[in-house]
C-alpha positions as CSV (number, residue, x, y, z in Angstrom):
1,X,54.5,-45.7,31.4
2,X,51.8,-42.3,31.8
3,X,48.3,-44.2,32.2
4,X,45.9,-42.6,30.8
5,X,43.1,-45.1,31.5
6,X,42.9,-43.3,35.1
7,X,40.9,-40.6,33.5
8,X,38.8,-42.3,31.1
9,X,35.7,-42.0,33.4
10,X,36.6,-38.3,34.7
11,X,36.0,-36.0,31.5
12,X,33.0,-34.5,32.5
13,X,34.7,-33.9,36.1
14,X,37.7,-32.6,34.8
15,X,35.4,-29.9,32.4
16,X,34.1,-28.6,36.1
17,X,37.0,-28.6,37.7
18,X,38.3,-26.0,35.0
19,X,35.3,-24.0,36.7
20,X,36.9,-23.5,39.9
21,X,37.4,-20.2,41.8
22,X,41.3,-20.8,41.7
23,X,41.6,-21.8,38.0
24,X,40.1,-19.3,36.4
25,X,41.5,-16.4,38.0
26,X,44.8,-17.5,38.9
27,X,45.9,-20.5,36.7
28,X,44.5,-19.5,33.2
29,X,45.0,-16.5,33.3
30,X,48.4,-17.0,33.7
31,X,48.8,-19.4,31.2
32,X,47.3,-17.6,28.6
33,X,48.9,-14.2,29.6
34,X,52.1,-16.4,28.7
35,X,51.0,-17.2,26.1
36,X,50.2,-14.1,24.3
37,X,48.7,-14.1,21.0
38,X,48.1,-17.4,18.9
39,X,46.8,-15.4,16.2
40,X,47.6,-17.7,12.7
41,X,49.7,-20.2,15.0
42,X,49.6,-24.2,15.2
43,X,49.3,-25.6,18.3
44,X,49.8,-28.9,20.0
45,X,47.3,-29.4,23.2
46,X,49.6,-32.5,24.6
47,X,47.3,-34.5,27.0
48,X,44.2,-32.2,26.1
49,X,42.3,-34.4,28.1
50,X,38.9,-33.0,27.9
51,X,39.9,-29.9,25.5
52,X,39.3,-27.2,28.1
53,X,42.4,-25.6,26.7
54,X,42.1,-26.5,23.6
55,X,38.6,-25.3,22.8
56,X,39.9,-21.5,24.7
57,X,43.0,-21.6,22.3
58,X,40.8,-21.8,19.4
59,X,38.2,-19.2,20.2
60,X,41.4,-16.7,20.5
61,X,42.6,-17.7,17.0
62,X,45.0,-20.2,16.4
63,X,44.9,-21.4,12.9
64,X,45.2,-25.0,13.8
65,X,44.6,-26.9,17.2
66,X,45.7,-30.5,17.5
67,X,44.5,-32.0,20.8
68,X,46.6,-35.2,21.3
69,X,45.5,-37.6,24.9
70,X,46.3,-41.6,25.6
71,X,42.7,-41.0,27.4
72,X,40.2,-42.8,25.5
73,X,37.3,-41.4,27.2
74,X,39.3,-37.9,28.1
75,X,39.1,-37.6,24.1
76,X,35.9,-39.3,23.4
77,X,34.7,-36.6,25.2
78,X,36.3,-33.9,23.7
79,X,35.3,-35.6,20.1
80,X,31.7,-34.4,21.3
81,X,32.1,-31.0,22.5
82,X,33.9,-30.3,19.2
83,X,31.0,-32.2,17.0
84,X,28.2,-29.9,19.3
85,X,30.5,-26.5,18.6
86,X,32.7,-26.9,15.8
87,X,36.0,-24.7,16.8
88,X,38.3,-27.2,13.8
89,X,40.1,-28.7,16.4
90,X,41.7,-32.3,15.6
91,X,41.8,-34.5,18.1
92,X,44.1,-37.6,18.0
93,X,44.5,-40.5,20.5
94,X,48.4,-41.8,21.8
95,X,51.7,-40.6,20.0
96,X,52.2,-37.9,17.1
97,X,52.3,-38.8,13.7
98,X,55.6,-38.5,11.9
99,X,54.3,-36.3,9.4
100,X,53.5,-33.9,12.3
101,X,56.6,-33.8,13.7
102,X,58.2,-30.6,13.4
103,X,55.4,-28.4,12.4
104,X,54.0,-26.5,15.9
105,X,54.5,-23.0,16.8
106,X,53.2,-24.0,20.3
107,X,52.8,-26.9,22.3
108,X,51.2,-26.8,25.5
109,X,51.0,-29.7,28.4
110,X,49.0,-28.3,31.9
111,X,49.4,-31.3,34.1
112,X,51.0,-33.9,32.0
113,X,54.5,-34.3,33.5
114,X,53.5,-35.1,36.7
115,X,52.1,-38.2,35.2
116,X,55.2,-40.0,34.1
117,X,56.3,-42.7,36.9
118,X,60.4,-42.8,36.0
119,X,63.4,-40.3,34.6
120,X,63.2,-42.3,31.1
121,X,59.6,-41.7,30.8
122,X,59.4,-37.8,31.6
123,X,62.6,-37.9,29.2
124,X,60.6,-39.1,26.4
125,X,57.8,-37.1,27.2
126,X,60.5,-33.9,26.9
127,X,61.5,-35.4,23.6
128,X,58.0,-35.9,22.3
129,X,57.3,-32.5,22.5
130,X,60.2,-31.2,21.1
131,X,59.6,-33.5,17.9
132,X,56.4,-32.0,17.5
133,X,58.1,-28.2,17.4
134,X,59.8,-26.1,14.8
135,X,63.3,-24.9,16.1
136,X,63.0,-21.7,17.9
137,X,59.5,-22.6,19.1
138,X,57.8,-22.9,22.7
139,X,57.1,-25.7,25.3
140,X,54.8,-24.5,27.7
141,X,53.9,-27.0,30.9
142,X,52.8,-26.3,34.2
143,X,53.9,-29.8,37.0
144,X,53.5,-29.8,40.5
145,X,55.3,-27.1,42.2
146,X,59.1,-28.3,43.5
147,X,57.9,-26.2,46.8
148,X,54.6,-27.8,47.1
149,X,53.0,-28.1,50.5
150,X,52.8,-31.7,51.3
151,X,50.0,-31.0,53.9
152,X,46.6,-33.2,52.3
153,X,44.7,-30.7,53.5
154,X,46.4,-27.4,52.7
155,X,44.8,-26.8,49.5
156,X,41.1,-28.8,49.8
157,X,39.2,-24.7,50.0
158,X,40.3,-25.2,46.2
159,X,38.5,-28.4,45.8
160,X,41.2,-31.1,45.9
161,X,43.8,-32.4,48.6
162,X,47.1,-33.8,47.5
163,X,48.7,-36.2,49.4
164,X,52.3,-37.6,49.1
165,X,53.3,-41.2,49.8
166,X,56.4,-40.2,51.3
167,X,59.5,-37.9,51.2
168,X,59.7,-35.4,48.2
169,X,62.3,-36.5,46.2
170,X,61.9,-37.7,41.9
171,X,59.2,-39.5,40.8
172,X,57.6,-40.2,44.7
173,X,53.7,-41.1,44.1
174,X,51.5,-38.2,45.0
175,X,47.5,-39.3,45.6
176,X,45.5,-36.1,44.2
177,X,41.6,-36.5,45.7
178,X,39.6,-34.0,43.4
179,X,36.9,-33.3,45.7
180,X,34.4,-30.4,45.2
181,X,30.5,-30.0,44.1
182,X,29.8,-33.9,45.6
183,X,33.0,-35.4,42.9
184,X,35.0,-37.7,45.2
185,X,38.1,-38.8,42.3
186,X,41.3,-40.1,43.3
187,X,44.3,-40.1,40.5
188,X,48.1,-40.6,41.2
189,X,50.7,-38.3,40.3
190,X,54.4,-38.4,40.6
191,X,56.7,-35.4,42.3
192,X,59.4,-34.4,40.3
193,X,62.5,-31.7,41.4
194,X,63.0,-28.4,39.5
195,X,67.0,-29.8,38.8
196,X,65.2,-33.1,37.5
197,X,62.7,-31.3,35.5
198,X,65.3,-29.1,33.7
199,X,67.8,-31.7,33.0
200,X,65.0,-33.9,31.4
201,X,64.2,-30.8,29.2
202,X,67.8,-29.2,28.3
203,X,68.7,-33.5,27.7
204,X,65.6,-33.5,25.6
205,X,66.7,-30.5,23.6
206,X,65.3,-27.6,25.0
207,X,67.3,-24.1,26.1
208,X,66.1,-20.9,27.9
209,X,64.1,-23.0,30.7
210,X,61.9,-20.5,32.4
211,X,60.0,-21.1,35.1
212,X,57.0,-18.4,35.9
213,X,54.8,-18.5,39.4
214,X,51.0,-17.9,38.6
215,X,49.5,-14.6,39.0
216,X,46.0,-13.6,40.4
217,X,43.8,-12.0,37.5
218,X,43.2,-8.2,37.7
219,X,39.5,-8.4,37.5
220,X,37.1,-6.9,40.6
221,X,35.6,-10.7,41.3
222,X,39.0,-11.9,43.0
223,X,38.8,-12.8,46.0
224,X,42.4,-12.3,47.0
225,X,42.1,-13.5,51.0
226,X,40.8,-16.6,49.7
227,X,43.5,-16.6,47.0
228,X,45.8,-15.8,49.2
229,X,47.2,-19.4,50.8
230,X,47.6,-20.7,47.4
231,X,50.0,-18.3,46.0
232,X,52.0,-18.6,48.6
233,X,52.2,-22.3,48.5
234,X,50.7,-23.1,45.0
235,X,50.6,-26.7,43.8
236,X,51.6,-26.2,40.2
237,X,53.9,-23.4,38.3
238,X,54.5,-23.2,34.5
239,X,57.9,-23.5,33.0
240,X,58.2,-22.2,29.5
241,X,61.4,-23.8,27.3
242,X,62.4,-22.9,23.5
243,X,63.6,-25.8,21.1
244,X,66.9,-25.6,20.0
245,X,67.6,-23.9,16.8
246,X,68.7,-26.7,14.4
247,X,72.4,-26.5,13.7
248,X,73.7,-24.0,10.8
């Protein structure tokens, strides 16, 4: 099962590692331009973790924000962010209740799937987020790339080093060492295939699986020589997948 007790002491590390040269002008803005407009929308933040996304989806509008982790101290953290600023997010530990099921225009997961160890459990991940959408609706995640460069030191100029415990093939461990501003953090991580990946969404009840590479931002403060390596070998991507319509 996902274990989300590896990240109950890294909150606070996570927050500044959302501050990161490579983050924010290639990964959220290519999230959010995906996105689009939340204006009026409700939207499920699965594995908030700290609520960086969460808190940046509610200052552009959404009418509700649900921020849902199995990290106690991931959301205990978030819990006090929200009590400092008040943005009306909810935040709510483990599983979805029932009564939520079926009500999001949205749900987003940045870096979740990568944390289920076996087919059955990135299934049910797949399912749970389907539950939580109205037919028609969007599942927007972002795992480790398929083509990811297995090299542990490849991508430490972006302040972590990801290193695989052998071949590339489903559900192989992957050590990611977040290492940047003194933080020294280890986590594990599981590679999953792009046919794997699909199949776990279209079984799940998904259609239209999308995948989209991220984009540098088109602001003057890129750097794009020091973007550079990581777009060609970047160590996440986003798929996008719509919910089946329910059957006439």
């Amino acid at each position: 099962m996902t274990d989300g007790s590896q990240f109950d002491s890294l909150a606070k590390l996570y927050v500044d590692w959302s501050k990161m040269p490579f983050r924010q002008h290639l990964e959220f803005p290519s999230v959010f331009e995906l996105i689009g407009r939340v204006d009026g929308q409700r939207v499920l933040d699965f594995g908030c973790g700290s609520g960086v996304f969460a808190r940046q989806l509610a200052r552009k509008g959404a009418a509700t924000i649900v921020g849902l982790d199995e990290s106690s101290g991931m959301l205990d953290y978030a819990i006090q962010q929200e009590a400092e600023e008040p943005l009306g997010i909810t935040y709510i530990p483990g599983t979805l209740p029932i009564e939520l099921h079926g009500s999001f225009d949205l749900v987003l997961a940045v870096y979740v799937l990568p944390y289920t160890q076996s087919y059955s459990e990135l299934l049910a991940l797949c399912r749970s987020a389907a539950d939580a959408l109205r037919p028609g609706q969007r599942f927007i995640t972002s795992p480790i790339h398929p083509a990811i460069n297995p090299d542990p030191d490849y991508y430490s100029r972006y302040g972590f080093r990801i290193t695989p415990s052998g071949p590339l093939t489903d559900a192989t461990p992957v050590d990611l060492n977040l290492r940047f501003n003194g933080y020294d953090a280890h986590v594990t991580a599981y590679y999953w295939t792009a046919a794997t990946l699909e199949k776990a969404l279209v079984e799940a009840g998904f259609t239209d699986v999308t995948w989209h590479a991220y984009h540098a931002a088109e602001t003057e403060d890129v750097d794009l020589a020091f973007v550079k390596p990581y777009l060609d070998r970047p160590h996440a991507i986003i798929i996008e997948a719509i919910k089946a319509p329910s059957p006439a």
